[in-house]
C-alpha positions as CSV (number, residue, x, y, z in Angstrom):
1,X,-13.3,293.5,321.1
2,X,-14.7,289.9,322.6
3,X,-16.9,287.9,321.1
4,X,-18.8,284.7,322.9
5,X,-19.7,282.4,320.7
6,X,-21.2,278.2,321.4
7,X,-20.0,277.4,318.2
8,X,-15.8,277.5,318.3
9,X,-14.1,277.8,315.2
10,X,-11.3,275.5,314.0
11,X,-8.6,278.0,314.8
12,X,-10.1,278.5,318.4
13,X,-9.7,274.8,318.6
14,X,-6.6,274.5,317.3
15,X,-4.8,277.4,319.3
16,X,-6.5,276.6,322.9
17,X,-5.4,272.8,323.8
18,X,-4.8,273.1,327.5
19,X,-8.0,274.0,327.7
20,X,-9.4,271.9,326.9
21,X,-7.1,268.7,329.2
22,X,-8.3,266.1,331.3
23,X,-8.7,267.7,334.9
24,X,-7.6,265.3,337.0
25,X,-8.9,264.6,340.2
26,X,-7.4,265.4,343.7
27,X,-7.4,262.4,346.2
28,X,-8.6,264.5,349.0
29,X,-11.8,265.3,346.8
30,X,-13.3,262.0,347.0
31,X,-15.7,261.0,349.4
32,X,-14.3,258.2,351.5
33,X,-17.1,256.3,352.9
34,X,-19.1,256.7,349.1
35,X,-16.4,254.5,347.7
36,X,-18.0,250.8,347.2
37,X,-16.9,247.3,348.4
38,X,-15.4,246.8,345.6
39,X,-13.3,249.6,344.8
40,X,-12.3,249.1,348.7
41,X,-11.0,245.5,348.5
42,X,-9.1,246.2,345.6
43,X,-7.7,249.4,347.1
44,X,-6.0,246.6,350.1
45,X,-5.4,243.6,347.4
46,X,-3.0,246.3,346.0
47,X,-1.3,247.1,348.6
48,X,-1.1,243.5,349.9
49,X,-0.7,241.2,347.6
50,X,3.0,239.8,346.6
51,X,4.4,242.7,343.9
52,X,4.7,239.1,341.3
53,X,0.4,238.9,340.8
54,X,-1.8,241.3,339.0
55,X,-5.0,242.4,339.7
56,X,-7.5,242.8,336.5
57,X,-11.0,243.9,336.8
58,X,-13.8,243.7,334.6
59,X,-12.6,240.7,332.6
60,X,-15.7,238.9,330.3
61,X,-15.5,234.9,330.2
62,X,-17.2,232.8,326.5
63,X,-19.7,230.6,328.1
64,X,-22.9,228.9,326.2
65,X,-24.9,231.0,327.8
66,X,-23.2,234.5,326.4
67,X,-20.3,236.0,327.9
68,X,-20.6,236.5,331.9
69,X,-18.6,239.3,333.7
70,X,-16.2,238.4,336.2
71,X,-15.4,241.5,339.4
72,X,-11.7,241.0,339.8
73,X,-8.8,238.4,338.8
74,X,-5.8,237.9,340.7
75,X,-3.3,235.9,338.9
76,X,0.4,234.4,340.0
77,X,2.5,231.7,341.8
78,X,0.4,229.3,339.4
79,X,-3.0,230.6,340.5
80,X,-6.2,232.2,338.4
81,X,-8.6,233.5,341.0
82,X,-11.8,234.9,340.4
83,X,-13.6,236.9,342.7
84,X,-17.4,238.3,341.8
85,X,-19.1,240.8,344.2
86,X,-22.8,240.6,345.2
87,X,-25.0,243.6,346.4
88,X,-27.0,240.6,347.5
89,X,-27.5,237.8,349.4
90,X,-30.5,236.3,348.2
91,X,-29.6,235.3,344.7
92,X,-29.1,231.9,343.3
93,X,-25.4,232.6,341.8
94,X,-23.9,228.7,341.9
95,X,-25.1,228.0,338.2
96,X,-23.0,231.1,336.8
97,X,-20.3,231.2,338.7
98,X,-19.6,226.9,338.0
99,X,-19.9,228.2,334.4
100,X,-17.1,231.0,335.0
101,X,-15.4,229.2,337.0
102,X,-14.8,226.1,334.1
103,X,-14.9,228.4,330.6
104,X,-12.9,230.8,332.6
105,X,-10.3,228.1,333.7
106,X,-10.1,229.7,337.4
107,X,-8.3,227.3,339.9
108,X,-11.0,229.0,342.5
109,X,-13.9,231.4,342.5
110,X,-14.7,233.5,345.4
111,X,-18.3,235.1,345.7
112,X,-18.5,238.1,348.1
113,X,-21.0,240.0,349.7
114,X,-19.8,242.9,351.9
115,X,-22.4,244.8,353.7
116,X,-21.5,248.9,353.4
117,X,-20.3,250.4,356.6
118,X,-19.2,246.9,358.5
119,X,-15.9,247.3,358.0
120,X,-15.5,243.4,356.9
121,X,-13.1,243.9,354.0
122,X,-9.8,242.7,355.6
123,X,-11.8,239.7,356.9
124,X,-12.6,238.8,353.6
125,X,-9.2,239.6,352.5
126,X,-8.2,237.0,355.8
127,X,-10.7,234.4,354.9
128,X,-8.8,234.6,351.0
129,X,-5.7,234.6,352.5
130,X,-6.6,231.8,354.7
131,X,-6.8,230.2,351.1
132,X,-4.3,231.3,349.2
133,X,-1.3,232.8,351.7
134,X,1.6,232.6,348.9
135,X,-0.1,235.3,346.4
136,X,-0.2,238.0,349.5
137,X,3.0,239.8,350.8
138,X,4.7,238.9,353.9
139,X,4.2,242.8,355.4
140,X,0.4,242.3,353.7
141,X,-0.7,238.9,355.3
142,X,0.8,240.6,358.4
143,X,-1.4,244.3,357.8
144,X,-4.2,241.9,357.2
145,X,-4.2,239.9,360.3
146,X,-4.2,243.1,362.4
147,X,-7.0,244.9,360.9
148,X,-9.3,241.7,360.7
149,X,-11.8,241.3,363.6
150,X,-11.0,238.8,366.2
151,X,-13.5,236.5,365.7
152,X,-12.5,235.8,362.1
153,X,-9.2,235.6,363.3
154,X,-10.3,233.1,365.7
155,X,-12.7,231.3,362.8
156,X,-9.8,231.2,360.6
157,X,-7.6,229.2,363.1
158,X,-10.3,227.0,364.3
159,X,-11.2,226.0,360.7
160,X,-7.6,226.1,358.7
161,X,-7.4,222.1,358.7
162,X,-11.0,222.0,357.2
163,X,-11.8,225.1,355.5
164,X,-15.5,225.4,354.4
165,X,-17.3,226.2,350.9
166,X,-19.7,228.9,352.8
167,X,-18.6,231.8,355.4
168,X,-21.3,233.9,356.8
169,X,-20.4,236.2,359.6
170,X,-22.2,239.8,360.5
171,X,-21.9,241.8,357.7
172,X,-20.3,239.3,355.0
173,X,-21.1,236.7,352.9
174,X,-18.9,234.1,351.1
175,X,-18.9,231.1,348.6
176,X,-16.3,229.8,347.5
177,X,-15.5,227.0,344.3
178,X,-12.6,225.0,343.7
179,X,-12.2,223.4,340.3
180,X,-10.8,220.7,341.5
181,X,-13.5,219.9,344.1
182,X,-16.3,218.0,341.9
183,X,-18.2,218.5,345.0
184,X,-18.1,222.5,344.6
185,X,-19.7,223.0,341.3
186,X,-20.2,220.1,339.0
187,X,-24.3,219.9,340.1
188,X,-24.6,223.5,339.5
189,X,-23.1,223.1,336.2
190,X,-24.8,220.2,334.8
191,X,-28.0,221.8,336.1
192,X,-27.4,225.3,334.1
193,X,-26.5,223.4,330.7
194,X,-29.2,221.0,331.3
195,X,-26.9,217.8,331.5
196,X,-28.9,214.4,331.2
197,X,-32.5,216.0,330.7
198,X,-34.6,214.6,327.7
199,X,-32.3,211.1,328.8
200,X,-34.8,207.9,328.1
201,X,-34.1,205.4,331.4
């Protein structure tokens, strides 16, 4: 005889474990063009940066304002990069990410903002290569170049003796800091701590 019960008992539970396993998921299941920015640039870092620098994602940085969330770190060949993803544009984000970038001891920080559907990733990707060429593979700076648009290919090459701090093209957006620029993120850090206010002249 069956019985159906919501309430198992502890030998049902005891005698039933591969029931009750993880299902994983099949590749083919998941819908492509759902899949965010994020989750998309990280897919290509992984398959294009050098096999000597990890990715980590999620990472939480002590500042004196509370602890600030950074997207994604690459680290190696000497480097800490942050990168933070926006869904916006229209945000103020300088005064946090100069506080990242110093209590999180990044050598750069990288801001993003990838509209869906544009298909701008690898010109991100080229514009961070641009920057940093030795943490990317020689068969991923070379996937990169080809799958980047011409014009950023073309922006890349005009601009790679004076790089600049912004990059706005259709359908991205990008800052970038350099801790060791002043020029990048000191105002925006004094600014957020309140540096020299309440100061009698």
């Amino acid at each position: 005889m069956t019985y159906v019960t919501a309430w198992p008992t502890l030998s049902s539970l005891r005698t039933t474990p591969v029931d009750r396993a993880p299902v994983g998921r099949q590749r083919s299941s998941m819908l492509m063009p759902q899949r965010s920015i994020q989750a998309r640039v990280l897919e290509r870092l992984d398959v294009t940066l050098a096999t000597t620098v990890s990715i980590k994602t999620m990472q939480w940085v002590a500042t004196p304002r509370g602890e600030l969330p950074v997207s994604c770190t690459l680290e190696g060949h000497g480097k800490r990069i942050a990168i933070q993803f926006s869904a916006r544009t229209d945000t103020d984000w300088a005064a946090e990410d100069a506080l990242v970038l110093v209590y999180g001891g990044f050598d750069s920080l990288y801001r993003v903002h990838i509209e869906p559907g544009t298909g701008k990733v690898d010109d991100f990707l080229l514009a961070l290569m641009n920057d940093h060429a030795g943490l990317f593979s020689h068969v991923g700076r070379l996937s990169i170049g080809r799958r980047a648009s011409q014009a950023m290919v073309w922006r890349m090459t005009a601009s790679s003796s004076s790089p600049r701090r912004m990059l706005q093209a259709d359908g991205l957006w990008m800052r970038r800091m350099r801790l060791h620029v002043a020029s990048d993120w000191v105002s925006a850090f004094e600014r957020e701590l309140g540096a020299g206010q309440g100061m009698v002249a």
